[in-house]
N, C-alpha and C positions, 0 to 999 in steps of 0.2 A: 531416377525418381524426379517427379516434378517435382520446383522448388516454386512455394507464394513469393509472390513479390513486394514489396514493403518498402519502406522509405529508410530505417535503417535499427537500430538497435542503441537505445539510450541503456546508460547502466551506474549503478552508483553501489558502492562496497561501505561497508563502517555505520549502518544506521541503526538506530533502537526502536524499535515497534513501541507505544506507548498504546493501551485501552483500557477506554473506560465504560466499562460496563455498568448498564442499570441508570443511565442518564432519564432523570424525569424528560418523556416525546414530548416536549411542549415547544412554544415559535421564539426562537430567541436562543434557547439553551445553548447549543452548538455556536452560536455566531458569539456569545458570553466568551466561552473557552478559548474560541480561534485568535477571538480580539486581542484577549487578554498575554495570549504566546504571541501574536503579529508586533504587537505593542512595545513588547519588550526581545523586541530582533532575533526570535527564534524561527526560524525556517523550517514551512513545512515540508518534507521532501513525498509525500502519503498523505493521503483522508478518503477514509471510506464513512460513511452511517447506514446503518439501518434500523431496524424495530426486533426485538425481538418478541418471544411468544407470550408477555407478561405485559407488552405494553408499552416499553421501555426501552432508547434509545443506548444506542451501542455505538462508539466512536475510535476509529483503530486511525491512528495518525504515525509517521515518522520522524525522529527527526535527527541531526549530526549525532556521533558517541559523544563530544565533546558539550554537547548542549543537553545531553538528557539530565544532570540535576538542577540542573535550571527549569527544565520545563517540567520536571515531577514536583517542583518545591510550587510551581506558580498554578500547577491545576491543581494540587493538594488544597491553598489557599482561596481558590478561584470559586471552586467547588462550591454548589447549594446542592443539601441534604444528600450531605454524604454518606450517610447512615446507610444507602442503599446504593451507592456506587461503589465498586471497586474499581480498582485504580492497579495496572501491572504493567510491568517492564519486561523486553527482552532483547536484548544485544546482541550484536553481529546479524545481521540482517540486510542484505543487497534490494535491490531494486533492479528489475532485468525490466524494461522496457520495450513493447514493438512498436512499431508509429507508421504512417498512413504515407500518401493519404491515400484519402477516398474507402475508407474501411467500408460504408454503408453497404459499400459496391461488391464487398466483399465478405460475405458471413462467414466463412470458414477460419478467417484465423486465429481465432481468440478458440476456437476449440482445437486449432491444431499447436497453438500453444502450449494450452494446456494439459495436452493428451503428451505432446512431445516432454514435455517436464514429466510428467505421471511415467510415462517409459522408464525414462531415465532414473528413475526414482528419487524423483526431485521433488519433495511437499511444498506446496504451495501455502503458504502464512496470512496471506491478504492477497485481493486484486482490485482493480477499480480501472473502469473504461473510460474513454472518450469518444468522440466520433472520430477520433484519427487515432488513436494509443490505446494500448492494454498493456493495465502493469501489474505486474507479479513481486510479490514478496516473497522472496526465500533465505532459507540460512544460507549467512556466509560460506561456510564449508561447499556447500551445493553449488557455488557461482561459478565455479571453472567448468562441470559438467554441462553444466546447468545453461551458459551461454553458448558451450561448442555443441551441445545439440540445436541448439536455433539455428546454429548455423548452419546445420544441416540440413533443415527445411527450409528455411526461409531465402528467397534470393535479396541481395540488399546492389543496392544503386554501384 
């Protein structure tokens, strides 16, 4: 089997998904919340957004086990018109990283990621690209499978 070739494989164990659903889409919102966790030395390890079918801005962020009530206390507080955001936690959650470069050059592997984790039956919880990185969020439990299939497709430096 040919193996893609990649620059290598980041990975991080111990993280808490935090989303906030139902965020008013408006200019500012998102950068409110981020400041507000930068501010008070919460590290993001994830940040995804998009829109959902209502209108309304969706923000799936990660961040240490050790730092999640800190950061559910400070977007609890942070929060305008909460009435319509929800607000959810889930713990044990890895980070399986692929990295570049020159992905542009390369369409294929963010679907052979994903197809290779789906094999493996490995659910994927969040992902978010760059022009050099695709990263996947999966359950803890899933991380051992989960990265010794990478290894199987992917060739690393």
């Amino acid at each position: 089997m040919n193996k893609l070739k990649i620059g290598g494989i980041l990975s991080q164990k111990g993280l808490v998904m935090l989303k906030l659903l139902g965020i008013p889409n408006q200019p500012g919102f998102a950068g409110r919340i981020l400041t507000v966790l930068g501010e008070e030395n919460i590290n993001l390890h994830f940040i995804a957004e998009n829109e959902d079918i209502r209108n309304r801005g969706n923000i799936t962020i990660c961040v240490s086990d050790d730092q999640e009530t800190k950061a559910l206390s400070l977007l609890r507080e942070h929060s305008q018109d909460w009435k319509q955001i929800t607000l959810s936690s889930e713990e044990h959650i890895s980070a399986l990283t692929v990295y570049g470069p020159h992905f542009r050059e390369k369409p294929a592997i963010c679907g052979k990621m994903c197809s290779t984790l789906g094999l493996n039956n490995v659910n994927i919880l969040g992902m978010s690209t760059s022009i050099s990185s695709i990263c996947c969020l999966i359950s803890d439990q899933d991380y051992d499978k989960a990265y010794s299939a990478l290894l199987d497709v992917f060739e690393l430096p």
